[in-house]
N, CA, C and O atoms as a Tinker XYZ file with bonds, in Angstrom:
   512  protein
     1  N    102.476000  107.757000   82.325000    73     2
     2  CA   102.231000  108.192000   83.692000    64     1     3
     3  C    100.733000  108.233000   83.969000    63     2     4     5
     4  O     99.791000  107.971000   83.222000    81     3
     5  N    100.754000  108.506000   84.844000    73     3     6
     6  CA    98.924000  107.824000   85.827000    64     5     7
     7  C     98.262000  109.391000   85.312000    63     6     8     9
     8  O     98.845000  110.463000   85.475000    81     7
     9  N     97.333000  109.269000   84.864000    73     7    10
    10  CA    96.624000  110.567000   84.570000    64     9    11
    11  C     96.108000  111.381000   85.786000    63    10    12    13
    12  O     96.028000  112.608000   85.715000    81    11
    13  N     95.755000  110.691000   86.907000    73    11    14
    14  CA    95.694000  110.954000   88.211000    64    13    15
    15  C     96.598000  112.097000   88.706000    63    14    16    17
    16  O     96.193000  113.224000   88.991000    81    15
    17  N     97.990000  111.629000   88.781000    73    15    18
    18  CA    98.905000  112.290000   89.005000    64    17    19
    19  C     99.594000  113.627000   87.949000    63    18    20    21
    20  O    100.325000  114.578000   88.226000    81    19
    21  N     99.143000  113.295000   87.020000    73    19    22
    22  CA    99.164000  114.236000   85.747000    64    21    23
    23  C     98.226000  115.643000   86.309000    63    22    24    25
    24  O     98.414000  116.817000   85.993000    81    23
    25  N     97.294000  115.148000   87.130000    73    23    26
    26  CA    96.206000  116.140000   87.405000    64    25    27
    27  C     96.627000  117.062000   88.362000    63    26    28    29
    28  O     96.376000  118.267000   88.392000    81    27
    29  N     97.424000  116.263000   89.303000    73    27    30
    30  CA    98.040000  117.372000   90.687000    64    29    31
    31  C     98.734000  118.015000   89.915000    63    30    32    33
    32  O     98.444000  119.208000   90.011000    81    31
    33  N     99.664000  117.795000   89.049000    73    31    34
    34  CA   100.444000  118.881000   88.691000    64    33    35
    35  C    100.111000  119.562000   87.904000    63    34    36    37
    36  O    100.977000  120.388000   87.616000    81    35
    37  N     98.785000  119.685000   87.099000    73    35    38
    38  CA    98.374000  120.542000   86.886000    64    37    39
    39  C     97.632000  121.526000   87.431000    63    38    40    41
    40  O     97.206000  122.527000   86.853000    81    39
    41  N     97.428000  121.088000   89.026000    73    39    42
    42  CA    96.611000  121.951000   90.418000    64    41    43
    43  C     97.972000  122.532000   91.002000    63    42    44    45
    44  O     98.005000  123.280000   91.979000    81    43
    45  N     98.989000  122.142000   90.361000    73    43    46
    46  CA   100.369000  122.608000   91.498000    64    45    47
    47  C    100.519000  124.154000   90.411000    63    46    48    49
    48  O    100.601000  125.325000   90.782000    81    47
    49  N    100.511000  123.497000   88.770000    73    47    50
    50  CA   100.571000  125.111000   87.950000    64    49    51
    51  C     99.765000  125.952000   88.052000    63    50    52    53
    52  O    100.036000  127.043000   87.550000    81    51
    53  N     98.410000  125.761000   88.770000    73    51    54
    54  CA    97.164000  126.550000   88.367000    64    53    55
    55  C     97.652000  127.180000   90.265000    63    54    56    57
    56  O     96.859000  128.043000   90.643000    81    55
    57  N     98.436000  126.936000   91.011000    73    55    58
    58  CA    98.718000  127.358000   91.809000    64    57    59
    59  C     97.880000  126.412000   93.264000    63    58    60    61
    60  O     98.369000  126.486000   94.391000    81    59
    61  N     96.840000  125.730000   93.033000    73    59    62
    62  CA    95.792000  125.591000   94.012000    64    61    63
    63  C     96.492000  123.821000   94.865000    63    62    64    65
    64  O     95.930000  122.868000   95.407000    81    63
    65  N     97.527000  124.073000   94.644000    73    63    66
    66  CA    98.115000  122.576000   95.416000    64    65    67
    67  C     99.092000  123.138000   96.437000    63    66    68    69
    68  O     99.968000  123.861000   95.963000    81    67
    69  N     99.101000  122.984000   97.452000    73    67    70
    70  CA    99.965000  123.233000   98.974000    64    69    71
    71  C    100.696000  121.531000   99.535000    63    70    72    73
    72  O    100.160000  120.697000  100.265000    81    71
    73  N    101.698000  121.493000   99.045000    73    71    74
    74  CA   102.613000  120.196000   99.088000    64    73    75
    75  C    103.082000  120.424000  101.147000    63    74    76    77
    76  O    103.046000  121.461000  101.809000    81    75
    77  N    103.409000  119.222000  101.522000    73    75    78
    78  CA   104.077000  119.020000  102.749000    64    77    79
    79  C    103.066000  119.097000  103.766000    63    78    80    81
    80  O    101.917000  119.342000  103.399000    81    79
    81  N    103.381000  118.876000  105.350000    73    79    82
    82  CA   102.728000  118.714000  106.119000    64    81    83
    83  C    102.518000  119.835000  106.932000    63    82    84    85
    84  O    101.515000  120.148000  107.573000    81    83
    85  N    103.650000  120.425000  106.813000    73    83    86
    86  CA   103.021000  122.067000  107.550000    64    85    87
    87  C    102.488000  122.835000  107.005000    63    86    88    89
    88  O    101.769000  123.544000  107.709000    81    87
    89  N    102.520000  123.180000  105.321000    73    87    90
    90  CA   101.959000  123.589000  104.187000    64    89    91
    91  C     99.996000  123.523000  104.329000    63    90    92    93
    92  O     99.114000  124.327000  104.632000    81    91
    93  N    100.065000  122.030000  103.894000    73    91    94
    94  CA    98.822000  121.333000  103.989000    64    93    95
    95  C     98.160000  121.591000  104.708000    63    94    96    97
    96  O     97.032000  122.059000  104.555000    81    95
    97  N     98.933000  121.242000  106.053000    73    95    98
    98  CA    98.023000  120.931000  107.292000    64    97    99
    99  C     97.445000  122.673000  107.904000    63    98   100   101
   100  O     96.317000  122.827000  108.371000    81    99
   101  N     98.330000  123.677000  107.789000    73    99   102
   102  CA    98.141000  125.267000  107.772000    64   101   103
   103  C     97.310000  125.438000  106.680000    63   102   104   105
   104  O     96.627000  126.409000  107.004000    81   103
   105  N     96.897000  125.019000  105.399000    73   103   106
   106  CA    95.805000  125.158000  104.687000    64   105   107
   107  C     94.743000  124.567000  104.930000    63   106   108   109
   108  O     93.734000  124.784000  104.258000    81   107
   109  N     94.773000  123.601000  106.061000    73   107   110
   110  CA    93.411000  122.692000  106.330000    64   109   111
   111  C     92.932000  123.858000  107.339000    63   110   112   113
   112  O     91.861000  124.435000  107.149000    81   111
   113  N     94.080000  124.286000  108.805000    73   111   114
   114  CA    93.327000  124.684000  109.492000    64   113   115
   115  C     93.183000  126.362000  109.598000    63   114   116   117
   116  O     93.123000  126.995000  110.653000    81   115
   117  N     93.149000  126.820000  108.477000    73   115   118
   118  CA    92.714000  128.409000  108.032000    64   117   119
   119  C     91.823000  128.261000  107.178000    63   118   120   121
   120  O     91.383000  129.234000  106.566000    81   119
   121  N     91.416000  127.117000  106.985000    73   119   122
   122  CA    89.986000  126.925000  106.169000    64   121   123
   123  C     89.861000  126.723000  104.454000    63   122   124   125
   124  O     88.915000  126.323000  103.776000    81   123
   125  N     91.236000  127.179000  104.065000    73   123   126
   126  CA    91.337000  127.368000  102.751000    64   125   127
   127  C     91.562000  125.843000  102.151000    63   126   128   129
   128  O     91.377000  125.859000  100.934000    81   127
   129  N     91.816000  124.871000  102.520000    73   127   130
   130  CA    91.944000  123.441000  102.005000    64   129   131
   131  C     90.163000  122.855000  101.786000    63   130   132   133
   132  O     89.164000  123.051000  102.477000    81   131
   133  N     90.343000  122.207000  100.715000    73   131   134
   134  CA    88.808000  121.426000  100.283000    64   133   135
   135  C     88.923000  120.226000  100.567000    63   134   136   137
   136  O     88.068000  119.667000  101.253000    81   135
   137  N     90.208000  119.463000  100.010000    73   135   138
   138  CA    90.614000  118.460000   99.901000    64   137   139
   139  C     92.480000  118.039000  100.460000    63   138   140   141
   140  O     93.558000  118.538000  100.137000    81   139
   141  N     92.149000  117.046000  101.290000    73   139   142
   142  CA    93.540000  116.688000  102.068000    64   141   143
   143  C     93.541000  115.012000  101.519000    63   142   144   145
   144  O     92.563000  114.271000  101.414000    81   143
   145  N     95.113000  114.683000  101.190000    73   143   146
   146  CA    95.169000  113.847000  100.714000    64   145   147
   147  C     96.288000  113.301000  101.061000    63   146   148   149
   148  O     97.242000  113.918000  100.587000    81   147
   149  N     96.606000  112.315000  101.751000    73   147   150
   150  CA    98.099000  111.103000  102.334000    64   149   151
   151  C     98.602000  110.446000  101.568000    63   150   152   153
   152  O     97.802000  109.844000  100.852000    81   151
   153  N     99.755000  110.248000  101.347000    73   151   154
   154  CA   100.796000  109.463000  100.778000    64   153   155
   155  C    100.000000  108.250000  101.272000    63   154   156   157
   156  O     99.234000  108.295000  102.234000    81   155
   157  N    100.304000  106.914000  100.361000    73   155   158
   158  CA   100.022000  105.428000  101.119000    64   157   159
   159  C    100.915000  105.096000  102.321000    63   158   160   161
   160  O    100.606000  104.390000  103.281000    81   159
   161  N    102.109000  105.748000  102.094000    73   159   162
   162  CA   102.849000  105.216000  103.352000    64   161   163
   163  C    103.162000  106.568000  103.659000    63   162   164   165
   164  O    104.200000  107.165000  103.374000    81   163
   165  N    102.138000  107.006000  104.283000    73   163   166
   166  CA   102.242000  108.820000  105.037000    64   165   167
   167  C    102.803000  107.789000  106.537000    63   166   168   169
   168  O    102.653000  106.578000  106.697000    81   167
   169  N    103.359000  108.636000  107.319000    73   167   170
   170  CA   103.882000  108.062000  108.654000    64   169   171
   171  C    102.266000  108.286000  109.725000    63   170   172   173
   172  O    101.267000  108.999000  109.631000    81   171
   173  N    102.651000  107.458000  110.488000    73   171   174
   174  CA   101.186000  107.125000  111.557000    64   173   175
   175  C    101.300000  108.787000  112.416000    63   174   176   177
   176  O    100.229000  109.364000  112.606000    81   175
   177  N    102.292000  109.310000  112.779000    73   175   178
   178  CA   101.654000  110.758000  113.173000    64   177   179
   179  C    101.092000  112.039000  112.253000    63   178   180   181
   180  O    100.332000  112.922000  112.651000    81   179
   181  N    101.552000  111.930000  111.187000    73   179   182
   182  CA   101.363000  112.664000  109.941000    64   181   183
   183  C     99.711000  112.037000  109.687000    63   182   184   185
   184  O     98.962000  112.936000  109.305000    81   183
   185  N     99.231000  111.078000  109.788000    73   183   186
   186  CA    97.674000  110.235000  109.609000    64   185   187
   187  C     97.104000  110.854000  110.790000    63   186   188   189
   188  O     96.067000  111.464000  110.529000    81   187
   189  N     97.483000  110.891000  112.094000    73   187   190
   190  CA    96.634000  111.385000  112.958000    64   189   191
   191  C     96.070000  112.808000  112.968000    63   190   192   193
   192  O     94.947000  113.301000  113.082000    81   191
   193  N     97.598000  113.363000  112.762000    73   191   194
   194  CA    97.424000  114.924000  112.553000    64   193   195
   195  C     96.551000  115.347000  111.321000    63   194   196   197
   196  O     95.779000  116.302000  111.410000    81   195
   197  N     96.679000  114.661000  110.240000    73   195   198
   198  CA    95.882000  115.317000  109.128000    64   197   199
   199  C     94.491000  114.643000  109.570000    63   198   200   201
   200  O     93.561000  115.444000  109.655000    81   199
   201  N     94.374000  114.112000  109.687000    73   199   202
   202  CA    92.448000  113.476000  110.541000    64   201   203
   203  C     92.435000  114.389000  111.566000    63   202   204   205
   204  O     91.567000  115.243000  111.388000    81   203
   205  N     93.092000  114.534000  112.603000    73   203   206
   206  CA    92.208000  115.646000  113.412000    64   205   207
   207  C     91.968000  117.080000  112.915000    63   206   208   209
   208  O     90.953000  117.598000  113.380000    81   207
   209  N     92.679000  117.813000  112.084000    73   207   210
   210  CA    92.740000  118.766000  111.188000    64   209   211
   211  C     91.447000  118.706000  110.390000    63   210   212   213
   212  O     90.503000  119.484000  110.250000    81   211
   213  N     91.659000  117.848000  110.052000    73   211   214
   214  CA    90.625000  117.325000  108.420000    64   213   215
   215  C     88.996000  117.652000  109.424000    63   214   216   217
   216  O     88.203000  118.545000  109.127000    81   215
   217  N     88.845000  116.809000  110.454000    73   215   218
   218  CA    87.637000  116.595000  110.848000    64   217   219
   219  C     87.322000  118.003000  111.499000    63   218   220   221
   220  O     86.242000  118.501000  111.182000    81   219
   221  N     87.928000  118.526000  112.149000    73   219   222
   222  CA    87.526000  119.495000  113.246000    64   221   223
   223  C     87.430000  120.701000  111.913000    63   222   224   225
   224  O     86.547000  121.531000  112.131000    81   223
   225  N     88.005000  120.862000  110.919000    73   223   226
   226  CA    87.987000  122.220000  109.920000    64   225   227
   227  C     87.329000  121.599000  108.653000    63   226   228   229
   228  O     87.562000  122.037000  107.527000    81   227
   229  N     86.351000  120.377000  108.941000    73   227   230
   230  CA    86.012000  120.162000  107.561000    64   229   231
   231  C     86.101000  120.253000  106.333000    63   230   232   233
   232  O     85.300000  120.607000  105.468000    81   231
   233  N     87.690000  119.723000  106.298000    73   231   234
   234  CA    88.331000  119.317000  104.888000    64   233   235
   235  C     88.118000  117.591000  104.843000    63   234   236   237
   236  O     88.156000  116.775000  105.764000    81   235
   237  N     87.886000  117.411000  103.401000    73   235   238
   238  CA    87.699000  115.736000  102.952000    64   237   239
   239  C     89.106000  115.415000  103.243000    63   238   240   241
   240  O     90.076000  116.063000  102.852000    81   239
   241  N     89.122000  114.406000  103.932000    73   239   242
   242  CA    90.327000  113.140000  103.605000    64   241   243
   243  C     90.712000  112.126000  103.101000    63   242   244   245
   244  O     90.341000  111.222000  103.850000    81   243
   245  N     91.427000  111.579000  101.979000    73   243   246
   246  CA    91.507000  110.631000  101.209000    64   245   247
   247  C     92.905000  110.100000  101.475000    63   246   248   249
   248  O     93.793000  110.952000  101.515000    81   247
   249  N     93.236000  108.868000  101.658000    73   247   250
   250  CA    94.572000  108.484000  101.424000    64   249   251
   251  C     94.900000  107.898000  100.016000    63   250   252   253
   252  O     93.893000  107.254000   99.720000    81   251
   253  N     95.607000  107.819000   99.220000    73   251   254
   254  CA    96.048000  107.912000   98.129000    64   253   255
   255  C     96.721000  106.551000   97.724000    63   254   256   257
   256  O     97.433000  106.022000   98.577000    81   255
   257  N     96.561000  105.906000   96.459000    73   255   258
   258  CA    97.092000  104.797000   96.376000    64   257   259
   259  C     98.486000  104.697000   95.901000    63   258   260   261
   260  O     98.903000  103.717000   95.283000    81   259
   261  N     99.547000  106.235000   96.350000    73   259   262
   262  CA    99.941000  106.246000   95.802000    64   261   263
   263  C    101.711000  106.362000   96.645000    63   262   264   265
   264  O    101.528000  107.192000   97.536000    81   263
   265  N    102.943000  105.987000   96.701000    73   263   266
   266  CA   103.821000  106.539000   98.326000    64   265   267
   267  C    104.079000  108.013000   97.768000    63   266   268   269
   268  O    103.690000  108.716000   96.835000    81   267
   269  N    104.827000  108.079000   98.701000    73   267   270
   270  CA   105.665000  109.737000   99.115000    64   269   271
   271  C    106.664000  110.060000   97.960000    63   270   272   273
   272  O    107.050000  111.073000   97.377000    81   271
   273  N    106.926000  108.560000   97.899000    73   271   274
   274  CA   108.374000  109.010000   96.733000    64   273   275
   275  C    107.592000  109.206000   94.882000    63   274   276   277
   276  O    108.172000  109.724000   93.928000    81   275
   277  N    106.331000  108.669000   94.882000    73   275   278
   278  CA   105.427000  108.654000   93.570000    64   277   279
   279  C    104.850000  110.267000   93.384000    63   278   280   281
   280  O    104.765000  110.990000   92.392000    81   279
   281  N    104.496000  110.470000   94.842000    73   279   282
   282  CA   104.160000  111.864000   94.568000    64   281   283
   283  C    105.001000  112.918000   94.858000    63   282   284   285
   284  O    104.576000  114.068000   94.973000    81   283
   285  N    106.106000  112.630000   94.978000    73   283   286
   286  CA   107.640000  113.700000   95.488000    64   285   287
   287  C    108.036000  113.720000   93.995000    63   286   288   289
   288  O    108.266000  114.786000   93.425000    81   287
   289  N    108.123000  112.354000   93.280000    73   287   290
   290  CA   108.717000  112.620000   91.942000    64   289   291
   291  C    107.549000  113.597000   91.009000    63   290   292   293
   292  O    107.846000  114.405000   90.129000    81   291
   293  N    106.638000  113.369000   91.328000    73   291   294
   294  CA   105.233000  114.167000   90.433000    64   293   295
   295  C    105.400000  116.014000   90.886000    63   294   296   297
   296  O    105.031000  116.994000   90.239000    81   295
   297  N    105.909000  115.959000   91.869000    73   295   298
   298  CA   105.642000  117.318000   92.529000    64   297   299
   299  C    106.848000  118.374000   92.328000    63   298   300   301
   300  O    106.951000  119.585000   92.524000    81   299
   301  N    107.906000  117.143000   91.739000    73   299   302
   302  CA   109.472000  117.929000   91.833000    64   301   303
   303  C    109.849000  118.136000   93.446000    63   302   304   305
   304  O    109.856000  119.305000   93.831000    81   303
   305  N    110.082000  117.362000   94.171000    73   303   306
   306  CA   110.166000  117.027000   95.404000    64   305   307
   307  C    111.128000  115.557000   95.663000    63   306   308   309
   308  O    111.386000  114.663000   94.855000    81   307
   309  N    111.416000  115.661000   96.692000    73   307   310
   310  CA   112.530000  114.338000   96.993000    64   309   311
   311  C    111.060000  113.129000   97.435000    63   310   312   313
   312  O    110.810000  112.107000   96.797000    81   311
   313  N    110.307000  113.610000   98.622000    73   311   314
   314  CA   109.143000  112.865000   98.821000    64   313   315
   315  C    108.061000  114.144000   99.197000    63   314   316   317
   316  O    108.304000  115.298000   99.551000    81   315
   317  N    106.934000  113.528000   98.996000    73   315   318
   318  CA   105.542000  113.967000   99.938000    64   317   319
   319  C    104.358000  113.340000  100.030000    63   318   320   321
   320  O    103.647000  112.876000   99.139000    81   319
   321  N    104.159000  113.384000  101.665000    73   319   322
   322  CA   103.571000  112.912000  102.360000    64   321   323
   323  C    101.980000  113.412000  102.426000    63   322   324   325
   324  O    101.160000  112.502000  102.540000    81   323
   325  N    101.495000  114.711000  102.368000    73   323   326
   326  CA   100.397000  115.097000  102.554000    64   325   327
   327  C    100.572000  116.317000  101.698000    63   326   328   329
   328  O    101.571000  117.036000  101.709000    81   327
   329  N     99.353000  116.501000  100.850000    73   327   330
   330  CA    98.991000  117.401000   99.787000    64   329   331
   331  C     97.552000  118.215000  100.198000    63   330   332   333
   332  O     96.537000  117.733000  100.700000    81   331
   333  N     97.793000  119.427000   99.859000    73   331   334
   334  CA    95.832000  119.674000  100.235000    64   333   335
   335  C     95.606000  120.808000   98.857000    63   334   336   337
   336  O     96.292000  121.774000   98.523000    81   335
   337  N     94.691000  120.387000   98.416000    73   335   338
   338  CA    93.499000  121.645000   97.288000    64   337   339
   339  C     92.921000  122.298000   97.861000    63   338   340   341
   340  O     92.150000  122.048000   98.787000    81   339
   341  N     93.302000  123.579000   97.237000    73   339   342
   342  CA    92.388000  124.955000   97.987000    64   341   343
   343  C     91.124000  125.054000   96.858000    63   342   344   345
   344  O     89.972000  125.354000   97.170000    81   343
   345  N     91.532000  124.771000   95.618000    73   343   346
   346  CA    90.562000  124.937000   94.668000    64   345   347
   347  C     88.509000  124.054000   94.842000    63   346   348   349
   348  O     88.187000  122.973000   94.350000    81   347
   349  N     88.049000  124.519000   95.247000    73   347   350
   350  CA    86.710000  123.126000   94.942000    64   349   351
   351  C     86.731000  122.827000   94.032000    63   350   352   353
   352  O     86.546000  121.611000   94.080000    81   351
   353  N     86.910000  123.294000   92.513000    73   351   354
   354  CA    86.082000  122.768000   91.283000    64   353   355
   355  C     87.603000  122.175000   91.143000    63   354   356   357
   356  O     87.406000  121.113000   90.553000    81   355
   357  N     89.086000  122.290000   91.377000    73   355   358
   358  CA    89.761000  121.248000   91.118000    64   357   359
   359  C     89.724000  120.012000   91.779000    63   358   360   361
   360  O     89.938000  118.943000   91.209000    81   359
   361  N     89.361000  120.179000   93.406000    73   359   362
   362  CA    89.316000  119.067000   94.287000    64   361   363
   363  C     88.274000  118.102000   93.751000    63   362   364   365
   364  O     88.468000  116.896000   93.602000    81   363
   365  N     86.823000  118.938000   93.396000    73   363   366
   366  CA    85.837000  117.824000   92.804000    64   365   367
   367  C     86.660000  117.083000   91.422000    63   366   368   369
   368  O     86.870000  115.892000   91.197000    81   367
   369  N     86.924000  117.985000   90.836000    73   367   370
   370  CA    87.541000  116.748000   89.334000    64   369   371
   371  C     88.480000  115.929000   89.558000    63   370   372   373
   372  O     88.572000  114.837000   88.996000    81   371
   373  N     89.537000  116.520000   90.685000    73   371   374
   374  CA    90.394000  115.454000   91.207000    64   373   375
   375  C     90.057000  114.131000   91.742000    63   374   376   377
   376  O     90.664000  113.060000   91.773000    81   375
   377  N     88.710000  114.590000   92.225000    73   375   378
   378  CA    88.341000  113.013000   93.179000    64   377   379
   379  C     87.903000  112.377000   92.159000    63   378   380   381
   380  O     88.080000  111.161000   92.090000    81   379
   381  N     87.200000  113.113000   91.098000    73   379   382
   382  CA    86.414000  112.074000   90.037000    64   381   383
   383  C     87.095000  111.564000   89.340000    63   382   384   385
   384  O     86.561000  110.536000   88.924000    81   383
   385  N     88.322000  111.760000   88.836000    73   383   386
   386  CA    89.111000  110.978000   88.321000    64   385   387
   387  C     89.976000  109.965000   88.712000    63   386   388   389
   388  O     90.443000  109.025000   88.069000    81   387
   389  N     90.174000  110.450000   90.360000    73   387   390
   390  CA    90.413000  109.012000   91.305000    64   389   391
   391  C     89.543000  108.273000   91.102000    63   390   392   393
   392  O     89.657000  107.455000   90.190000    81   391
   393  N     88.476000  108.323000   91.837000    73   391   394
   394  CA    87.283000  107.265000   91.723000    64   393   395
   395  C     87.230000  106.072000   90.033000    63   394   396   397
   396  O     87.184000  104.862000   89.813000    81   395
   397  N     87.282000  107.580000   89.061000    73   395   398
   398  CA    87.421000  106.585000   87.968000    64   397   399
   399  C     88.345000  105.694000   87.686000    63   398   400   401
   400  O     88.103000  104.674000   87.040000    81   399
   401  N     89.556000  106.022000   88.175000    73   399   402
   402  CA    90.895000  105.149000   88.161000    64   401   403
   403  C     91.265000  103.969000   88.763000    63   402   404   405
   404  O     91.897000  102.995000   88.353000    81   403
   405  N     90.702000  104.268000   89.915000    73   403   406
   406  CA    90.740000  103.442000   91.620000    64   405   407
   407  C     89.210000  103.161000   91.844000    63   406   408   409
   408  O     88.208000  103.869000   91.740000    81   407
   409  N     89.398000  101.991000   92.154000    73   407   410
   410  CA    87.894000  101.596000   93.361000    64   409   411
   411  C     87.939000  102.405000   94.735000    63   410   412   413
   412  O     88.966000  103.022000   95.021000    81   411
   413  N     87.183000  102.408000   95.320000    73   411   414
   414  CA    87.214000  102.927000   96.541000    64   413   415
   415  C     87.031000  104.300000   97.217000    63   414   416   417
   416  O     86.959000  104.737000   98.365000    81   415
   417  N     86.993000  104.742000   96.028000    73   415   418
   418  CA    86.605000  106.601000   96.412000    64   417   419
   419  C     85.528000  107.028000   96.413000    63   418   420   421
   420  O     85.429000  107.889000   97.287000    81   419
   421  N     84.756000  106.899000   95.950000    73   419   422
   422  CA    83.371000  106.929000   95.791000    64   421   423
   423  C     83.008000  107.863000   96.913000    63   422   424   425
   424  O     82.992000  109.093000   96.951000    81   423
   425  N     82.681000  106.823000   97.946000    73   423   426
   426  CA    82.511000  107.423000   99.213000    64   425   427
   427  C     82.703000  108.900000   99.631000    63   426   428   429
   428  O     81.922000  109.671000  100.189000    81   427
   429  N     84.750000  109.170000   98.931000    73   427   430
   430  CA    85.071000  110.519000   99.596000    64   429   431
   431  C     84.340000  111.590000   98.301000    63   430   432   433
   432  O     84.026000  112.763000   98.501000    81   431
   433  N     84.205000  110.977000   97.199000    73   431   434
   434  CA    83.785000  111.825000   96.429000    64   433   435
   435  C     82.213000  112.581000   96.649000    63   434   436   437
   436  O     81.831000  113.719000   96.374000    81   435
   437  N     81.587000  111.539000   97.198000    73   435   438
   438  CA    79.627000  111.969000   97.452000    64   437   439
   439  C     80.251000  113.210000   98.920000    63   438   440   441
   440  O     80.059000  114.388000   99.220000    81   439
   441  N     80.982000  112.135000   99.420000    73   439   442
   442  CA    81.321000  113.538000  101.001000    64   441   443
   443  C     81.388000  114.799000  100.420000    63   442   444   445
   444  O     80.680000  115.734000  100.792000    81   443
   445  N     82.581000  114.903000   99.116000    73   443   446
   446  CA    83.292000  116.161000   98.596000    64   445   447
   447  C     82.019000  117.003000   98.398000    63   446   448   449
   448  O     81.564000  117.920000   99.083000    81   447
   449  N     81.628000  116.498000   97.403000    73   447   450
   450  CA    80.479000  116.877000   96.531000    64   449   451
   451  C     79.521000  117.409000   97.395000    63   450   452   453
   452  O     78.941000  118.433000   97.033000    81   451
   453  N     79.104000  116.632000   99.039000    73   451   454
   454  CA    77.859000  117.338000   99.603000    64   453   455
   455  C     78.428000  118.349000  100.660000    63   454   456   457
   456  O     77.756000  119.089000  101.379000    81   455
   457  N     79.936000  118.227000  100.613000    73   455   458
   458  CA    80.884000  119.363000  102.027000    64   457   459
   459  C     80.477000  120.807000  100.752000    63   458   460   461
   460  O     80.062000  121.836000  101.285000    81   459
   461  N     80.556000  120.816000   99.799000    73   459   462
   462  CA    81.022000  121.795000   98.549000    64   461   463
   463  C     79.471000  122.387000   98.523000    63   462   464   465
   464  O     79.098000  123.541000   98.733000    81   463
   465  N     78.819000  121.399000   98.247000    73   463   466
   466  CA    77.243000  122.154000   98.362000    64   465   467
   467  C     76.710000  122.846000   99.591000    63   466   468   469
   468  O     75.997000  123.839000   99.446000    81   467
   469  N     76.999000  122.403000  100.755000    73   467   470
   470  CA    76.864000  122.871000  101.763000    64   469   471
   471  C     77.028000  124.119000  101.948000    63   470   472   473
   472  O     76.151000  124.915000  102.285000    81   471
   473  N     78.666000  124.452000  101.641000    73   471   474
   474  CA    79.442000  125.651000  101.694000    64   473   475
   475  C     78.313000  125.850000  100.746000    63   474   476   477
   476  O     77.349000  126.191000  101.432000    81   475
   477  N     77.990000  125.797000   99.520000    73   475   478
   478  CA    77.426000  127.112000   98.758000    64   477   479
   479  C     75.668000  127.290000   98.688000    63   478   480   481
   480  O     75.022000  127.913000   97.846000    81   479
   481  N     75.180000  126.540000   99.836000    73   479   482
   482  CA    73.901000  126.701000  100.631000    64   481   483
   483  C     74.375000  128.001000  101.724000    63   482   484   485
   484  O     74.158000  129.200000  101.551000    81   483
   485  N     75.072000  127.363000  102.865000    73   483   486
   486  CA    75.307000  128.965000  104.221000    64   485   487
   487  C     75.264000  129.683000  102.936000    63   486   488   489
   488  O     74.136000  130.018000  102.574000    81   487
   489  N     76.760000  130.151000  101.774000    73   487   490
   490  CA    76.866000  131.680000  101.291000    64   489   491
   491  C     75.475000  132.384000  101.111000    63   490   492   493
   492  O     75.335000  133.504000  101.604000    81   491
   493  N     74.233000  131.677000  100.299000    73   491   494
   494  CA    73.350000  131.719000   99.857000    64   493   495
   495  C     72.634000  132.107000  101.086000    63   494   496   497
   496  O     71.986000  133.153000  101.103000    81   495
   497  N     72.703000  131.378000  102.059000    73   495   498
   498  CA    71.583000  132.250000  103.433000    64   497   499
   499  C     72.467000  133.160000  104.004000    63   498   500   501
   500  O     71.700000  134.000000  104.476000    81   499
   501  N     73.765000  133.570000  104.291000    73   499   502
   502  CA    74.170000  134.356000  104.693000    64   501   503
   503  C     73.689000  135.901000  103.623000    63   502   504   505
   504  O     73.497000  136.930000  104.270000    81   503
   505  N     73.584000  135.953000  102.635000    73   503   506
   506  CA    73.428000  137.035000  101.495000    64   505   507
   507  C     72.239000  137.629000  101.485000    63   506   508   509
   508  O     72.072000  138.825000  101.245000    81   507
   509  N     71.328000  136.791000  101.755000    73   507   510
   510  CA    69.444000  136.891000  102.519000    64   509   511
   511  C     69.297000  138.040000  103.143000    63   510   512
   512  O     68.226000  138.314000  103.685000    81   511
């Protein structure tokens, strides 16, 4: 099995994985999501909704190389479509091991990495 996917479920035991689209998408927009992530074949309203979510509450978005039924079987689930990490230090290792696996992440990973620093720049002037 994909070590990738080996990894969510070890973010699903450590508690910090919120499976489904009302799940997810209610963890994107209460702030507690780091990382939001789509099935490859997430449905085109489920893509819109998690992008406007994602952008307006500044959670990363990644779509996944992976379908609904790959990560439904990983999750103990029939399918799923959209996943989100509340954890940062799991969301960062998660992406890095995408990236290492997959081409193409890169990108969301430098985003992750400078959304994460950000957050822990404000705490730092808010404490001042």
């Amino acid at each position: 099995m994909d070590k990738v996917l080996n990894f969510l479920g070890m973010c699903k035991r450590a508690g910090s994985l919120v499976t489904g689209e009302d799940g997810a998408l209610g963890a994107v927009r209460s702030g507690e999501a780091k990382l939001v992530m789509l099935a490859a074949d997430a449905a085109e309203n489920t893509s819109k909704k998690a992008d406007f979510y994602s952008e307006t509450c500044g959670a990363v978005l990644v779509r996944l190389p992976y379908s609904k039924d790959e990560l439904g079987d990983m999750l103990g689930k029939r399918v799923c479509a959209v996943i989100a990490v509340t954890d940062k230090n799991f969301a960062k290792s998660f992406m890095e091991k995408l990236s290492a696996e997959h081409s193409g992440y890169e990108a969301a990973l430098g985003e992750l990495t400078e959304s994460l620093k950000s957050r822990k720049e404000r705490r730092k002037n808010l404490q001042k």
